[in-house]
C-alpha positions in Angstrom: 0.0 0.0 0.0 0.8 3.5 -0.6 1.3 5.4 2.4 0.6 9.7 2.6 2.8 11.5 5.3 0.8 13.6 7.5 3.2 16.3 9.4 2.5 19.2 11.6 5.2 21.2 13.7 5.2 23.1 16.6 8.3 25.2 17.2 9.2 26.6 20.3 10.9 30.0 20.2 12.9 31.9 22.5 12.2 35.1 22.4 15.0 37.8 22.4 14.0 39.8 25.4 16.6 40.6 28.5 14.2 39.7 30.8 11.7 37.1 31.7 8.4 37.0 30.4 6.4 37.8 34.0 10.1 38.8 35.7 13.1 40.9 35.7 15.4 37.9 36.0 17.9 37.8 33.0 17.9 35.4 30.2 21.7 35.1 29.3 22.3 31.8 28.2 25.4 29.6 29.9 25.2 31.2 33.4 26.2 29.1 36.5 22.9 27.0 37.7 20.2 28.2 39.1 21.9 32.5 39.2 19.2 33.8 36.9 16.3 32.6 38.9 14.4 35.3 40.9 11.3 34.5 43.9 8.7 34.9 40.8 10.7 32.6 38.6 10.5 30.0 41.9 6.7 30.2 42.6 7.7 31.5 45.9 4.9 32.3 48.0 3.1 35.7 47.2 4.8 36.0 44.4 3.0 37.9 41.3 3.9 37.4 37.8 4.4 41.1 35.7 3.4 40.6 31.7 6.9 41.6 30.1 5.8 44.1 27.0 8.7 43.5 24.8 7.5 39.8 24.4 4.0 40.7 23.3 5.5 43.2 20.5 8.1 40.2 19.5 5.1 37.9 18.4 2.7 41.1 17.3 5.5 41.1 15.3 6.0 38.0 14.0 1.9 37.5 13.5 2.4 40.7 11.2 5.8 38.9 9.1 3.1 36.0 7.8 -0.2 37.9 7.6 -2.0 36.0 10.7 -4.4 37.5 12.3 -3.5 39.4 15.5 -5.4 38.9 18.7 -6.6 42.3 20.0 -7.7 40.4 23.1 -5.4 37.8 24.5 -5.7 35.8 27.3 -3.3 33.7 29.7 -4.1 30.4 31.0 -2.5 27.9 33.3 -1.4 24.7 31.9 -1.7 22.1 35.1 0.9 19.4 34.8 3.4 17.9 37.5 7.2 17.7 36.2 10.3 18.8 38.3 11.9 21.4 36.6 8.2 23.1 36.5 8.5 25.1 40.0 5.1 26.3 40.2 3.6 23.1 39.2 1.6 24.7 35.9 3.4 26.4 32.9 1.2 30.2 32.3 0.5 29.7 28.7 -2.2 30.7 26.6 -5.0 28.3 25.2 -8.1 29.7 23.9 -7.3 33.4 23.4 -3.5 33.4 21.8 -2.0 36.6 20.5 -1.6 35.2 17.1 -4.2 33.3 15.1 -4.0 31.8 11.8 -2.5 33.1 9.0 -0.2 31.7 6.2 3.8 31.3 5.3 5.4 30.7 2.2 8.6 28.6 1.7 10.9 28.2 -1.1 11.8 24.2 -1.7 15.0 23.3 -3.5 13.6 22.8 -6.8 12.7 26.1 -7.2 9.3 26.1 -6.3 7.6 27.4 -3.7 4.8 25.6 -0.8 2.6 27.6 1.3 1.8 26.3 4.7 -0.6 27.3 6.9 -0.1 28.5 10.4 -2.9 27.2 12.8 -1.5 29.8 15.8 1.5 31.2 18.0 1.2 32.0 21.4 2.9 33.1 24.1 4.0 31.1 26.8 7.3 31.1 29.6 9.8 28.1 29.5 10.0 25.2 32.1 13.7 25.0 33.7 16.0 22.0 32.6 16.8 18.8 34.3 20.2 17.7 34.4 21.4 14.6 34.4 25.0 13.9 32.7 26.9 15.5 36.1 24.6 13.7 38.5 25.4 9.7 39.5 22.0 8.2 39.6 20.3 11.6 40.8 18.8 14.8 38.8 19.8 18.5 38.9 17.3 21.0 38.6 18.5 24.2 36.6 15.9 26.7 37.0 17.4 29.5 34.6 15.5 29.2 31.6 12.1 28.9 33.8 9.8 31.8 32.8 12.1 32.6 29.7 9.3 33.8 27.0 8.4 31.5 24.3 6.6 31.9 21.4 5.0 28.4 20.1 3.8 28.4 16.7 1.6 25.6 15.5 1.4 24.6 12.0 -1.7 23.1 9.8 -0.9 19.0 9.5 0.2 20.2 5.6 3.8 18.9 5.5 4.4 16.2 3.5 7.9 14.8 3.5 11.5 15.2 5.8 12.3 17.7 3.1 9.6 19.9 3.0 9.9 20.0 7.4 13.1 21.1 7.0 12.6 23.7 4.3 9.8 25.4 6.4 12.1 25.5 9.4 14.8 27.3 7.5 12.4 29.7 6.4 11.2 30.3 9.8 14.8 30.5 11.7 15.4 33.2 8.9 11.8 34.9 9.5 12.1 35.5 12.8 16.2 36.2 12.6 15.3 39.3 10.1 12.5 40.5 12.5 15.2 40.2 15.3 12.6 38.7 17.8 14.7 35.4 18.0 18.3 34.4 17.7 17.3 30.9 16.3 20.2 29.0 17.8 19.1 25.5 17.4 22.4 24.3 19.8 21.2 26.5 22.8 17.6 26.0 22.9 16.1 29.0 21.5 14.3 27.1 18.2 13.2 23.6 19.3 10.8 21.4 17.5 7.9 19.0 18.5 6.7 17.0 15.2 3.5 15.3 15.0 3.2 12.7 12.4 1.2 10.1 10.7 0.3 8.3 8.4 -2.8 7.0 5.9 -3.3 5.4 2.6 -2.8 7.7 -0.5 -5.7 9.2 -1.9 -7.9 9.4 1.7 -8.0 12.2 3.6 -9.1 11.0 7.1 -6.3 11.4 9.3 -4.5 8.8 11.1 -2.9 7.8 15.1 0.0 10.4 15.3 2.9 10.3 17.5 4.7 13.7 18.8 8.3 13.6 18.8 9.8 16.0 21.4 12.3 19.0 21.2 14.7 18.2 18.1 17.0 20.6 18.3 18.5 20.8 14.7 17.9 20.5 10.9 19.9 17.6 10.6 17.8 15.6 13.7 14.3 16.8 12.2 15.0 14.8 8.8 16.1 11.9 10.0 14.0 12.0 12.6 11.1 12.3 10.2 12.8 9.6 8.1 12.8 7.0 10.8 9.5 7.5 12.2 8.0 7.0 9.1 9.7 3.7 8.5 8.8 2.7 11.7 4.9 3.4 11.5 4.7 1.7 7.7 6.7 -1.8 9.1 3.8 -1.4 11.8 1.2 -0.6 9.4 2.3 -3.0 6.7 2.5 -6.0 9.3 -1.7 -5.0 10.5 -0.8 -3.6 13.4 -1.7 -0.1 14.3 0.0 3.1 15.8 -0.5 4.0 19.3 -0.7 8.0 20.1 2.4 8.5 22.4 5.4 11.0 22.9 9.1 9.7 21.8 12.2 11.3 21.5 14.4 10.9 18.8 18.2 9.2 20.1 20.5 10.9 17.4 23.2 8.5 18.6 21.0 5.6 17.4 19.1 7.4 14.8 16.1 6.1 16.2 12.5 7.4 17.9 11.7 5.9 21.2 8.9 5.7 22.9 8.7 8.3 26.0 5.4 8.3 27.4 1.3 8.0 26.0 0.1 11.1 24.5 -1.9 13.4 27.2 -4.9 15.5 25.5 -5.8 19.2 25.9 -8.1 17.8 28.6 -5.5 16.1 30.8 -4.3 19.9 31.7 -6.8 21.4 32.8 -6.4 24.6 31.5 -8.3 27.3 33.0 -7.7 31.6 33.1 -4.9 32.9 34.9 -6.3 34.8 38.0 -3.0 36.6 38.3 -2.8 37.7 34.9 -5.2 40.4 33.4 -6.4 39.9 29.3 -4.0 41.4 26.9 -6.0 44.0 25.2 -4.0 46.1 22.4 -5.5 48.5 19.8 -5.2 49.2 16.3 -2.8 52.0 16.7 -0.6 49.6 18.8 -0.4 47.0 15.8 0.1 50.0 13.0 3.0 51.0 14.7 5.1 47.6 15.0 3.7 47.4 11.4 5.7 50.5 10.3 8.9 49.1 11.6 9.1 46.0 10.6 12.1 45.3 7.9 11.8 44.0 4.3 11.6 40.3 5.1 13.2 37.3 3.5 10.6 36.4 0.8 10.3 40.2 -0.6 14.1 40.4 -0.2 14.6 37.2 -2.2 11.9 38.7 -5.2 14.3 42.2 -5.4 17.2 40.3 -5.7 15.6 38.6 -8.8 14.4 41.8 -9.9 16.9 44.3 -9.3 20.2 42.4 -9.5 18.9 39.5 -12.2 19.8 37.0 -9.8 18.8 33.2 -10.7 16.2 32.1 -8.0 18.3 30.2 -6.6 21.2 32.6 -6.1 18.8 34.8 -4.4 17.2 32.6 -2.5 21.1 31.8 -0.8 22.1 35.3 -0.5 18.8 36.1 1.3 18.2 33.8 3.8 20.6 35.0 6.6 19.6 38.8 7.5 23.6 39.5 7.5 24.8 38.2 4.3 21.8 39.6 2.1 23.4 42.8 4.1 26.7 41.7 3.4 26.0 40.8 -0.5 24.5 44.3 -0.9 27.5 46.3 0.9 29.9 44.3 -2.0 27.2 45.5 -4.6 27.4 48.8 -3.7 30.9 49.3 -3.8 31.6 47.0 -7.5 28.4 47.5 -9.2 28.0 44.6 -10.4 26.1 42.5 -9.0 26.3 38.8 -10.5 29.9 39.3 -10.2 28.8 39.9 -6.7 27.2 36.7 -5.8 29.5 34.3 -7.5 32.3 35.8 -5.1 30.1 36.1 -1.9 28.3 32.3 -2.6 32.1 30.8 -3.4 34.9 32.3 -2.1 33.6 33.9 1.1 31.0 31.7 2.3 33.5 28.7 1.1 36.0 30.6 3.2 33.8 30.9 6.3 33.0 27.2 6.0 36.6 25.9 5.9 37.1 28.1 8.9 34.3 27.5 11.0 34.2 31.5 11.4 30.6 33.3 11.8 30.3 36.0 8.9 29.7 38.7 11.5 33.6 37.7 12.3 35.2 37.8 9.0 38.2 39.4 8.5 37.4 40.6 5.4 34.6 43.7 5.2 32.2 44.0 2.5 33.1 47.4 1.6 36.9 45.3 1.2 35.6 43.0 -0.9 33.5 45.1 -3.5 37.3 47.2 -3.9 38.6 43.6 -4.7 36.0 43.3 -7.6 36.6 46.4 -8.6 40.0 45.6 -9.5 39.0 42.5 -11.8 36.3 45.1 -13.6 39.0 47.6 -14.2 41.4 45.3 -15.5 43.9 45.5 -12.5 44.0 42.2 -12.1 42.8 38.7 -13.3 40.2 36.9 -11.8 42.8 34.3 -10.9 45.2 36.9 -9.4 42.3 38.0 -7.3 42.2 34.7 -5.1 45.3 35.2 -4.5 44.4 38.5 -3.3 41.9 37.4 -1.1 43.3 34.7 0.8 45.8 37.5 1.8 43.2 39.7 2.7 41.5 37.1 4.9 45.3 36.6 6.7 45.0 40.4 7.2 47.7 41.9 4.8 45.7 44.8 3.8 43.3 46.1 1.7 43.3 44.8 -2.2 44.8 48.0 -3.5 48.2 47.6 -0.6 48.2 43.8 -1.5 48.6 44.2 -5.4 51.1 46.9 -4.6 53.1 44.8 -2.5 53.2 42.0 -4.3 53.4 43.5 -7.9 50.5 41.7 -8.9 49.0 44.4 -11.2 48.1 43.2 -14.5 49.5 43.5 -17.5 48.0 45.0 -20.2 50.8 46.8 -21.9 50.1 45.4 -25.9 53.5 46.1 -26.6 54.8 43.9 -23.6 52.2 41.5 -24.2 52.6 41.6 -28.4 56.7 40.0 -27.4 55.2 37.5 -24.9 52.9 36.1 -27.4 55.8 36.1 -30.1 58.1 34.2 -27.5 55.5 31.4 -26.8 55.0 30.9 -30.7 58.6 30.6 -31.5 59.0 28.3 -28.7 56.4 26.1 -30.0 56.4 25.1 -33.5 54.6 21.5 -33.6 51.9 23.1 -31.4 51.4 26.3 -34.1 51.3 23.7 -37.1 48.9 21.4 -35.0 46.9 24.5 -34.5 46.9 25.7 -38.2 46.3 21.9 -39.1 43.2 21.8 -36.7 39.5 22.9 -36.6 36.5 23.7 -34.3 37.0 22.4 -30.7 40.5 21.2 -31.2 41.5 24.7 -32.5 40.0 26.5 -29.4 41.7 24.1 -27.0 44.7 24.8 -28.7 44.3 27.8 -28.6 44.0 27.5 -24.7 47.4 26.1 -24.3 49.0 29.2 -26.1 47.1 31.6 -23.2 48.0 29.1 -20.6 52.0 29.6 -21.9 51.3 33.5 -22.0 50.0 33.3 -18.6 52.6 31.0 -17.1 55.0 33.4 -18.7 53.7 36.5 -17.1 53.3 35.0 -13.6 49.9 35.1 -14.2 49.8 39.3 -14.6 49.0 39.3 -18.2 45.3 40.7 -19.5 43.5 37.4 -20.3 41.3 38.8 -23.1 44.1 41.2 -25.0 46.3 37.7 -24.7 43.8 35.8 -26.6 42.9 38.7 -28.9 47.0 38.9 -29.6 46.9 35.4 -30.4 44.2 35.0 -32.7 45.6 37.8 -34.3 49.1 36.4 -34.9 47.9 32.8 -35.2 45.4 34.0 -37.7 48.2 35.9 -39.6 50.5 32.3 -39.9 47.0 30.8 -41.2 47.0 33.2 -44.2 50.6 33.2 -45.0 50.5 29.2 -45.3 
């Protein structure tokens, strides 16, 4: 039988605030144990949790970045559930009023296309605290930093369809909310984690079937093959007549395996009910038209200008503006070359490549864009060779100076002298009879690859300095000239 994947996501976002959603505690992350933890954060008795403003603009803003629908009226509930890094015994969340109701969110796919998915809802809610258990023998640390950090959850529609399509929604989201600077996204700390809900049923039906929730994945890489194994696992079930049970697992990247972590608890099992400490949110048009008016040019209209202004391919564009700082990055070089494709060939290969090799964050590279686009400049103004300029570059990266000190010093300029050029080309020629009569002999693609070894002698005589185009143009010339006296 043919089997249809049936995936929804719920991401859990740290917001980017400096304090706690209902306290002043800080949210740094990698402080000692238990140091960013105030009496509110601790359910101490008395103790009245303050609604943090910041985080309510944060996911205004975000409902604004995919069209949703923004709750004017918001309300905070308590989510009653035992667990012991949960101090006050509930988690304040919200459950039938959220700040952000449904709305919509395109994402590019690799082949070029695009898939829109829809976004049941995000709401507001504060973190639980961490257990630790790798530093304890047979016992459990409680960590309660993180508890009350503000989260925003976003639930999607059940409209994924495959480990690929997961993924590409995710890295559209991590760059959403990285543009809108509500989030830093960091997969490795805990600020983007994902729950996915998944099952299966026979192609062609639409009635939904038993899904299992796997808990907080915590990268790209873990969410496809996490995806990948759970639905081999529920078709060898499937296929052998058995059926799925609704449960929690966690996915064991060591084994590259789900497991099974406990049975699925329903809405009902929490008893939500209205936060009596906690008044609605209530926010007005004029509140919402503000955070409209500053919010920046986001991914998906970025992408389409850099198709349109700059004729990048899709997929070009799509690269260069999925990371808030390179997009920047890539138009600082544009700015200072003016050429754009030239641009994005140099940004896409030789920094990012550069970056990659040395595990260095682009906000760290020792090379500025304004640096760069004087690089390009050189090859557009004959300077130097495109050759000649990643030589160039990997000294700029080891911090020798700007491109202009760096040809300088090295006498790397090129040569475009015809006259010096003209006696090069008549050296090579002389030196290499058989290859000019092979040439002369020759037609079509065995004449141009010929005609490549001649530049490639030129070149290797120059040190690489001489003007590519004004050496082939020399040699055609002269080669031409021995055709016609034959």
């Amino acid at each position: 039988m043919q089997w249809e994947t049936v995936i929804g996501l719920e991401v859990h976002l740290q917001l980017a605030t400096q304090s706690k959603i209902f306290s002043g505690s800080a949210t740094t992350f990698g402080a000692a144990p238990n140091t960013q933890a105030s009496a509110v954060d601790l359910a101490m008795p008395g103790m009245l949790p303050v609604l943090n403003e910041k985080a309510v603009r944060y996911a205004v803003m975000f409902g604004l970045g995919i069209g949703a629908e923004i709750g004017m009226r918001s309300v905070f509930d308590r989510k009653n559930y035992f667990y012991p890094d949960l101090p006050k015994g509930y988690q304040i969340s919200q459950f039938h009023d959220p700040i952000v109701g449904r709305g919509e969110f395109e994402i590019p796919l690799e082949d070029g296309t695009t898939r829109t998915i829809g976004i049941t809802r995000a709401h507001l809610e504060e973190d639980a605290g961490k257990s630790l258990h790798e530093d304890f023998h047979g016992q459990t640390g409680i960590d309660l930093n993180r508890a009350g950090t503000p989260l925003l959850e976003i639930v999607t529609e059940p409209e994924i369809r495959s480990a690929a399509e997961a993924v590409a929604y995710l890295k559209s989201l991590h760059s959403l909310v990285t543009y809108l600077g509500i989030s830093d996204g960091n997969m490795a700390q805990g600020s983007m984690r994902c729950d996915i809900n998944l099952s299966l049923r026979p192609a062609g039906t639409t009635e939904l079937g038993t899904r299992t929730e796997i808990k907080n994945v915590n990268s790209f890489r873990f969410v496809e093959k996490a995806i990948r194994h759970e639905i081999a696992r529920q078709t060898d079930i499937l296929e052998d007549g058995g059926r799925i049970v609704q449960e929690t697992r966690l996915y064991d990247a060591e084994r590259d395996e789900t497991r099974s972590m406990r049975s699925k608890e329903v809405a009902n099992d929490y008893r939500y009910f209205p936060e009596p400490d906690l008044l609605p949110v209530v926010i007005d048009a004029a509140y919402v038209a503000g955070i409209r008016a500053e919010l920046p040019e986001l991914p998906n209209a970025r992408r389409e200008r850099f198709v349109r202004q700059f004729g990048l391919s899709a997929y070009d564009a799509m690269v260069l503006s999925d990371n808030r700082e390179l997009a920047d990055y890539f138009e600082a070089v544009v700015d200072a070359c003016s050429d754009a494709k030239m641009a994005a060939n140099w940004v896409q290969v030789e920094l990012l490549g550069q970056l990659n090799r040395s595990e260095t964050a682009l906000t760290d590279s020792p090379v500025a864009a304004a640096d760069l686009g004087g690089l390009l400049q050189r090859i557009l103004d004959g300077s130097i060779s495109g050759k000649i300029a990643k030589q160039v570059f990997e000294a700029m990266w080891q911090g020798e100076g700007s491109a202009d000190a760096i040809i300088e010093a090295r006498s790397l300029k090129q040569v475009s002298d015809s006259g010096a050029l003209e006696a090069m080309v008549d050296e090579v020629i002389a030196a290499n009879p058989a290859q000019v009569e092979q040439y002369l002999a020759a037609d079509g693609a065995r004449r141009k690859k010929l005609l490549g070894f001649f530049v490639g002698q030129v070149m290797k005589s120059s040190r690489g300095q001489a003007n590519p185009p004004l050496v082939n143009q020399l040699l055609a010339a002269k080669l031409g000239e021995r055709n016609t006296d034959r």
